[in-house]
N, C-alpha and C positions, 0 to 999 in steps of 0.2 A: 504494500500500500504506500502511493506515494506524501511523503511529508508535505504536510498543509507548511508555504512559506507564512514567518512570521509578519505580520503588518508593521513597517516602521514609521514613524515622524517623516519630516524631511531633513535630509541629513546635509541639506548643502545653504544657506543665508537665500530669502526670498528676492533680500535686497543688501547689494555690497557694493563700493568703491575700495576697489583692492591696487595698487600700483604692481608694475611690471617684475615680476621677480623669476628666478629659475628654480626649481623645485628642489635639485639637489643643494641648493646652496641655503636652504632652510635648515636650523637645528633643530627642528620640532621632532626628529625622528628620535635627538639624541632623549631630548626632553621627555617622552613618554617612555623609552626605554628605563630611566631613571624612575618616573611615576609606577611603573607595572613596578618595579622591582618591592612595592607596597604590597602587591599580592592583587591588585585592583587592575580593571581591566579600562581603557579609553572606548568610547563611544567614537563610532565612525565620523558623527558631525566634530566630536572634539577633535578629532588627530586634523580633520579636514579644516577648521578653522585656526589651529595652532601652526598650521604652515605656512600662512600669510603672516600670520603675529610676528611669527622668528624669523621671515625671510632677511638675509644679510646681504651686502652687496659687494660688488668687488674686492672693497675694501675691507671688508668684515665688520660694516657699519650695518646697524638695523635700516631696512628697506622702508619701514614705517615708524619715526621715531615719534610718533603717536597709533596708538590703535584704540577705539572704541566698537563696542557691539553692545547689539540690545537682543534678550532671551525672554520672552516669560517666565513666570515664575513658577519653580520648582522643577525645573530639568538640571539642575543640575550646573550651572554657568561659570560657579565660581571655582569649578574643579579647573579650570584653564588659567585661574589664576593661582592655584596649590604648587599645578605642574610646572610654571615661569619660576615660581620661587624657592620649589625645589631645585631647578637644575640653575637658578641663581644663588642658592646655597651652596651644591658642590663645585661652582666656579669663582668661588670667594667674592659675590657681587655684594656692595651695599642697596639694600631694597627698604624700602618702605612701605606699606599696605595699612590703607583708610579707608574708613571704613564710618557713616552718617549713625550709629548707634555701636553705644559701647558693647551691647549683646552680640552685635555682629563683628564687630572686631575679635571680640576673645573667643568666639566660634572658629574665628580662621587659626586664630593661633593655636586653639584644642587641634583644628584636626594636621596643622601644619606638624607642629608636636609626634602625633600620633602616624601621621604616615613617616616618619620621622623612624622612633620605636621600628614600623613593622618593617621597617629597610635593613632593622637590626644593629641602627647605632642606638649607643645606651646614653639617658641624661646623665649629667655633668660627668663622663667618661668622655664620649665623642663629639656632645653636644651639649650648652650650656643656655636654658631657660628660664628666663622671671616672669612671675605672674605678678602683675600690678595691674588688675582691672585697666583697662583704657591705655596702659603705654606696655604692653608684652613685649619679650626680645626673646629670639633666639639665634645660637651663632654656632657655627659648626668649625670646631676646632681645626680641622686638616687645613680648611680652606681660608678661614677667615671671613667667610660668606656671614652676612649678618640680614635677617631679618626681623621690625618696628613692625609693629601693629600699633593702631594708635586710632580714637577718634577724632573725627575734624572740628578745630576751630579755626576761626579768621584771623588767629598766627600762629597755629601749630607750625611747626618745622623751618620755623626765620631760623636761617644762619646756620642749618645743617645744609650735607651732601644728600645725594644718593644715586646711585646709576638705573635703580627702576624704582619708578611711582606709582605703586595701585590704588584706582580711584572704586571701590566697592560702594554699591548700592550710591552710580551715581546720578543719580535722576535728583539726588539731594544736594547734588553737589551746590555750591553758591556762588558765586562771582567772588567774596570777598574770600573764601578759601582757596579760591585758585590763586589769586594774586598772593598767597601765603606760600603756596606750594611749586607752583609752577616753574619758580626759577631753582628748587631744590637739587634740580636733576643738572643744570648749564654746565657744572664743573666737573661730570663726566664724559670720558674720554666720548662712551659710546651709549648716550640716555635714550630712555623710553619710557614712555608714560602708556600706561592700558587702564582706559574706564570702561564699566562695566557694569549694567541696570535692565531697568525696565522702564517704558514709555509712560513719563511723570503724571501721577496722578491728580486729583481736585484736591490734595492737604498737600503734594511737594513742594517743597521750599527752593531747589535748583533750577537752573534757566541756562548752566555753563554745558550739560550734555544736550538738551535740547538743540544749543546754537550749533555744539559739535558737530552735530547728526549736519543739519542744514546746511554747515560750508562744507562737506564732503560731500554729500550729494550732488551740491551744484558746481562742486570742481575749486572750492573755494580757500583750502585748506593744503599746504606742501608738505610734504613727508607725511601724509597721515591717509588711515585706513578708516574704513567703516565694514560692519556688517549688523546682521537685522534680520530676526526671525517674525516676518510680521503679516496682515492684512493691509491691503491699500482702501479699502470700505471697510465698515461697519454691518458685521453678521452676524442672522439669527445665534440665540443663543443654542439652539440643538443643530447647529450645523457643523455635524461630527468630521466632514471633511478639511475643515476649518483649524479644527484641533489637529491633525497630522501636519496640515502646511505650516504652521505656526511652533510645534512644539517636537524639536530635533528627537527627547527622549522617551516620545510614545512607543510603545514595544520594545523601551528601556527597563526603567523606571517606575514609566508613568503610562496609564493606561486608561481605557476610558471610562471604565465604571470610579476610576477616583475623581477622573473630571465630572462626572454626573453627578457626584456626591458635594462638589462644591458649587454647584449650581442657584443661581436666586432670580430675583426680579430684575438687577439695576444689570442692562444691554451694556451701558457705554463702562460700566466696570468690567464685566467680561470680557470686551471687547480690547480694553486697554492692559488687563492683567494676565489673561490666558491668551487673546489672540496678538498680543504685540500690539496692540491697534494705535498709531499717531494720529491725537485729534489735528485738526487744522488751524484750529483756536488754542490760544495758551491758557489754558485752566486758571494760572496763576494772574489772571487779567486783575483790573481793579475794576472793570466793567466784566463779567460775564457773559457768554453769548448768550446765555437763558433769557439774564434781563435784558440784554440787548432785543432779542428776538420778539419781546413781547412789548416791544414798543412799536412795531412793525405796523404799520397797514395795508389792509390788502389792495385798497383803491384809496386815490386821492381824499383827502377830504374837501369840503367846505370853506373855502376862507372865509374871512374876516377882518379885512383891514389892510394895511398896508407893510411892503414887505423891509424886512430888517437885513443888512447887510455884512458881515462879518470877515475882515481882512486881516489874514495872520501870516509875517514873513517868517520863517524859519529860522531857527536858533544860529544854527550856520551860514546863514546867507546863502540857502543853494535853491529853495522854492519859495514861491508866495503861494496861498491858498485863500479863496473866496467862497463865502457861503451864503445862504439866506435864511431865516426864518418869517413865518408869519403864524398868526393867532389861526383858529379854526372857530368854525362856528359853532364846535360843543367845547369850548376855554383850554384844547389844547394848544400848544405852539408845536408849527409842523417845520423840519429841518431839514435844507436837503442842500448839498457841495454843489459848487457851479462846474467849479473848476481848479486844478492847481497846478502849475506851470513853474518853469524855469523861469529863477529872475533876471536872467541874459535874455526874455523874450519882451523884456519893459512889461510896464503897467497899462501899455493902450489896449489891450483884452479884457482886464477892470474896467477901465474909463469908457470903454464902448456899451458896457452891460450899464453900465451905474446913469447913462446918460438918458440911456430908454428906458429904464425901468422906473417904478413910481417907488421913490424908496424915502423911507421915514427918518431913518437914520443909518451912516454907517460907523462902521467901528474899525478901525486898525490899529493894530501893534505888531510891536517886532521893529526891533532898534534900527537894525539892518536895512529899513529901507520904509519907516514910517513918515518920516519927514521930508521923504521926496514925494512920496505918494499925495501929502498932504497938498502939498505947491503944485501940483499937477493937479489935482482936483480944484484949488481956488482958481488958477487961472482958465479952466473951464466952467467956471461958477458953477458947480457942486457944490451943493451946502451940505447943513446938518454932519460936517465929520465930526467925529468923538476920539481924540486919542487916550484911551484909560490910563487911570493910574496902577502903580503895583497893588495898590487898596482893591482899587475896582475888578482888576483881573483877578486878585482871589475871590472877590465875591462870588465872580461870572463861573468860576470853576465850581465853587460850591452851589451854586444856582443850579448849572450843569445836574450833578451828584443828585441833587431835592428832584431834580424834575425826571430824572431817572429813574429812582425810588420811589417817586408820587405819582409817577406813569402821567406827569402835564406834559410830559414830551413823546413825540410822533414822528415816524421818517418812511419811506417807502422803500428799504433794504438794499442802499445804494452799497454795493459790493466793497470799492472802494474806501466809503467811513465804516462799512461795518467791522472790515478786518482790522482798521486801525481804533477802533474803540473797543475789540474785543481781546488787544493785542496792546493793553498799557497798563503803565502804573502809575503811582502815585511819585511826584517829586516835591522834596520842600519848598517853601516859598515866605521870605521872611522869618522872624523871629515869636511867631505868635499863632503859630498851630495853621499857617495857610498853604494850601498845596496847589499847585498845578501838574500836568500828565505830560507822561514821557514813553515812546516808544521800546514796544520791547523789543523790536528788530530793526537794524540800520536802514534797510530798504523800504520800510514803511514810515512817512513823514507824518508827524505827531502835529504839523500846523494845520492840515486837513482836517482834522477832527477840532478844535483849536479856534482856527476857524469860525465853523459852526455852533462852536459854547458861546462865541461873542457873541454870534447874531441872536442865538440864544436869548442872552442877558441882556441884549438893546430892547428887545420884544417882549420881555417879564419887567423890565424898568420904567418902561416909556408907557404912560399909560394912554387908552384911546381918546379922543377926541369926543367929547360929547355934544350932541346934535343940541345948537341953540331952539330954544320952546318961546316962539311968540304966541301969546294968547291977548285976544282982543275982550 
């Protein structure tokens, strides 16, 4: 009777940016031979993804002196970072491994430890271990190979070495911990950084693997690798076939009556935990797409009045952006971008809309180019300009905020504002709790949105005109 073949995962990245290497000239062979000698056996996606990690180059420099990958959870991901620092122990490497929670640090170090033991070198004979919660070491005498386990803060590791940096569970990772650690590696001959996570969820705190992922895919990033176990949509949650393209260690490990057993209501957890799934929105927004979405309308509404103008040049001086708002006739204010343009294109694209249109009041800011804009408008006799204060621009952001949360605000899902309001934060603004918004991605301009809060707050300030009443 012939043997029913086992069903596996998929054993090779859905999605990678791998640079050009030779196969032979990878250590990864050396690297799991070292790992097996624990008595443990590699997964065929592992040996297959750890030969891109280790590829060297002519000069026996790492091919990727960065490598990031994203796995689901619980196949197993973090075994490709055991088998780097094992075979960076028997080659006397300084290594470092961090790790967003201190339960997960000293996990790596037990089982770092313990494959350690089943190799058959004995502690403090071959190998010399401390256990201090949060900062574990261990060093393997022949070689001098030392590896830090350690949780991350925004200055752990100033003013040390090391020639590999493991970034674990890094979806947490955070801008100000990278700028802690990132230069730890410069003083090795032959550095490499490998992070390592899952696609950040609605409570992650990191935004530094997010961006990783994004300049590798678009070619944006030198010396660095991607891979990715993932879906490009959002599927049902019993779509078993879903679970194999996603999860390398199904017919491992992990199989599918465990996946059934974790099973619930919430699609876009699922989707992001077990199928790899990348929303397209940053979770971590200060706007959400949720509340964004339900300010939506599905047809115009109503007006009501006369329309409110909102001109914001960009931080940098590289775009200007124009908006409008106006009242509706059930007391929302409706907002919608005109336009936003290079400021090498001048101002006579404003000046042409703002001449024909019936406009109440307009509003610009942005140092960069508010007082030309200004003189350009009086010598066309435009009235009604408003240059705000720092005062008035916090208001307009908070105004912004209220009218968000109090649903007085309405737009028709122009593509454009919606990815950059669903795609910011919060920045400070003075000395007395006021904030305005800042992009979380360099290719998305934060005056677009910006903008649109001025004409906003002309349009909640300015109040209507009320009809004179002769009565005889």
């Amino acid at each position: 009777m012939a043997r029913v073949k086992k069903k596996l995962g998929n054993q090779n990245p859905t999605q990678s940016v791998i640079l050009p290497y030779t196969k032979k000239k990878s250590l990864s062979k050396e690297a799991v031979e070292i790992y097996e000698r624990t008595g443990l056996s590699c997964y065929a996606w592992q040996v297959n993804l750890l030969q891109p990690i280790m590829a060297v180059d002519k000069s026996g420099l790492w091919v990727h002196q960065k490598f990031g990958y994203s796995i689901p959870r619980r196949n197993g991901k973090s075994e490709i970072l055991y088998m780097l620092e094992l075979w960076g122990l028997e080659h006397g490497l300084n290594i470092l491994h961090t790790a967003h929670r201190i339960s997960t640090s000293h996990s790596s170090f037990e089982k770092v430890k313990r494959y350690l033991e089943k190799m058959g070198y004995v502690d403090g004979e071959d190998f010399n271990s401390i256990r201090a919660k949060g900062q574990e070491r261990i060093e393997l005498y022949k070689s001098g190979g030392v590896v830090q386990f350690r949780t991350r803060t925004s200055n752990g590791g100033l003013g040390e070495g090391f020639d590999l940096l493991i970034i674990d569970e890094a979806q947490e990772y955070t801008t100000e911990q990278e700028s802690a650690l990132k230069y730890t590696v410069t003083d090795s001959d032959n550095p490499m950084t490998v992070m390592c996570g899952t696609p950040p969820t609605p409570v992650s705190s990191g935004t530094v693997f997010t961006k990783y992922r994004s300049a590798c895919l678009f070619g944006k990033s030198k010396y660095s690798g991607w891979a990715e176990w993932s879906v490009d949509t959002e599927r049902e949650i019993d779509d078993v076939e879903a679970w194999y393209n996603s999860n390398p260690s199904m017919g491992y490990h992990l199989n599918e009556r465990k996946i059934e057993a974790e099973l619930g209501e919430d699609k876009l957890d699922h989707n992001v935990q077990r199928l790899g799934y990348w929303p397209q929105y940053n979770q971590k927004s200060a706007i959400s797409e949720t509340e964004w979405e339900s300010l939506r309308v599905s047809q115009l509404p109503a007006f009501s009045g006369p329309l409110f103008v909102g001109i914001k040049y960009g931080q940098d001086g590289t775009n200007v952006a124009m908006s409008v708002a106006v009242r509706t006739a059930e007391g929302q204010v409706f907002v919608e971008v005109i336009d936003c343009q290079s400021v090498r294109n001048g101002n006579q694209w404003m000046i042409h809309f703002l001449k024909k249109a019936k406009v109440a009041q307009i509003v610009v800011d942005g140092a960069s180019g508010q007082k030309i804009l200004d003189d350009e408008l009086r010598d066309f006799r435009i009235k009604n300009v408003v240059l705000p204060t720092v005062k008035e621009i916090i208001v307009a952001n908070s105004m912004w905020e209220q009218g968000i949360y109090q649903k007085t605000l309405c737009h028709a899902g122009q593509p454009s504002l919606s990815k950059v309001a669903t795609n910011c934060d919060k920045r400070n603004i003075g000395s007395n709790g006021g904030f305005g918004y800042r992009s979380h991605f360099d290719d998305m301009d934060i005056s677009l949105m910006d903008s649109a809060l001025l004409a906003h707050w002309a349009c909640m300030t300015t109040k209507p005109k009320k009809k004179q009443k002769v009565s005889y």
